[in-house]
C-alpha positions as CSV (number, residue, x, y, z in Angstrom):
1,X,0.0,0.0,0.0
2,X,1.3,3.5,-0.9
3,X,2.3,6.0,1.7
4,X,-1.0,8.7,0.0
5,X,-3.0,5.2,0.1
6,X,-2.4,4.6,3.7
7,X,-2.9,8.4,4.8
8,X,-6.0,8.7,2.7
9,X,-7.3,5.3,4.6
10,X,-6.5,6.4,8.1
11,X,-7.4,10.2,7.5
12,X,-11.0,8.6,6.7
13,X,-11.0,6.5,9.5
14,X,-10.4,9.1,11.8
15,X,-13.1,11.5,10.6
16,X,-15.5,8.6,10.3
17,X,-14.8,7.9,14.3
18,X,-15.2,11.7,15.0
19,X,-18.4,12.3,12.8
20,X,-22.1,12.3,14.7
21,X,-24.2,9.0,14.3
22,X,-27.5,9.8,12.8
23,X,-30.7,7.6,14.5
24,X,-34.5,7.8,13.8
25,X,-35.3,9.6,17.4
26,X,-38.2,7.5,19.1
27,X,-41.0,8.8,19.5
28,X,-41.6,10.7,22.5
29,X,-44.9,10.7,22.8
30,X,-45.8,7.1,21.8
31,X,-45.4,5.7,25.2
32,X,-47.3,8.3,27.1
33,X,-50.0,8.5,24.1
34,X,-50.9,4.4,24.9
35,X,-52.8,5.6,27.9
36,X,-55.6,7.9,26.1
37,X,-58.7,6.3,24.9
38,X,-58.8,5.5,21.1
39,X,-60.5,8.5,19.0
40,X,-64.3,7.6,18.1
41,X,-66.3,9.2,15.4
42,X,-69.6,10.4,16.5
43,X,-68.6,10.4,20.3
44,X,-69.0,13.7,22.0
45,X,-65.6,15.0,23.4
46,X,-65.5,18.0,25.9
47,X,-62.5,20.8,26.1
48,X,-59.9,19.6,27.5
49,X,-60.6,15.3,26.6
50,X,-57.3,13.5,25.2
51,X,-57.8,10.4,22.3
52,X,-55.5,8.8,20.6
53,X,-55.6,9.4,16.8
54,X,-55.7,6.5,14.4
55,X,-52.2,8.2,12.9
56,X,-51.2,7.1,17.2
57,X,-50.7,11.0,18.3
58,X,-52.6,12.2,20.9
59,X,-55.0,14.9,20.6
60,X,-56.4,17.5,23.1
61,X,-60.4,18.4,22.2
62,X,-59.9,23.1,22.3
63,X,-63.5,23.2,22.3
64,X,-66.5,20.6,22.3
65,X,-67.7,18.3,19.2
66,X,-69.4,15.9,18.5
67,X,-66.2,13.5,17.4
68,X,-65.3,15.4,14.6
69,X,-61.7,14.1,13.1
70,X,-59.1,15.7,14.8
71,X,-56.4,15.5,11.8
72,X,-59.2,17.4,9.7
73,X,-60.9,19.6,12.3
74,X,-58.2,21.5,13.5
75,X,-60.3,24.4,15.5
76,X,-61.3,21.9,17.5
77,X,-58.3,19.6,18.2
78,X,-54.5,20.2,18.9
79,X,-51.9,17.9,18.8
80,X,-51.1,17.1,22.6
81,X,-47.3,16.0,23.5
């Protein structure tokens, strides 16, 4: 192996030991989410009442309906974390 081979390999492996590993970050809210009841159309929510979405977020009802979809009604629900 040539002597620019050699440092090119090492130089690489030295910044490949320094650089930041990239991961998917979990999910934060997934685990605390499992607790809320399951989102129901039809169902009348009141401010303030949790459910957890088909998409598995959590929603917080801002004002009352009468189950409207949270992704879709967005005056009436807000993504809860």
């Amino acid at each position: 192996m040539s002597r620019r081979r050699f440092a090119a390999v090492t130089a690489a492996l030295v910044l490949a030991g320094t650089a930041p590993v990239l991961l998917p970050a979990a999910p934060a809210a997934a685990a605390a989410c499992s607790s809320y009841p399951d989102w129901q159309a039809g169902k009348w929510y009141n401010a303030g009442d949790i459910v957890r979405y088909t998409d598995g977020r959590a929603y917080v009802a801002e004002h009352g309906n009468p189950g409207y979809d949270p992704t879709i009604s967005t005056w009436y629900w807000e993504p809860y974390a």
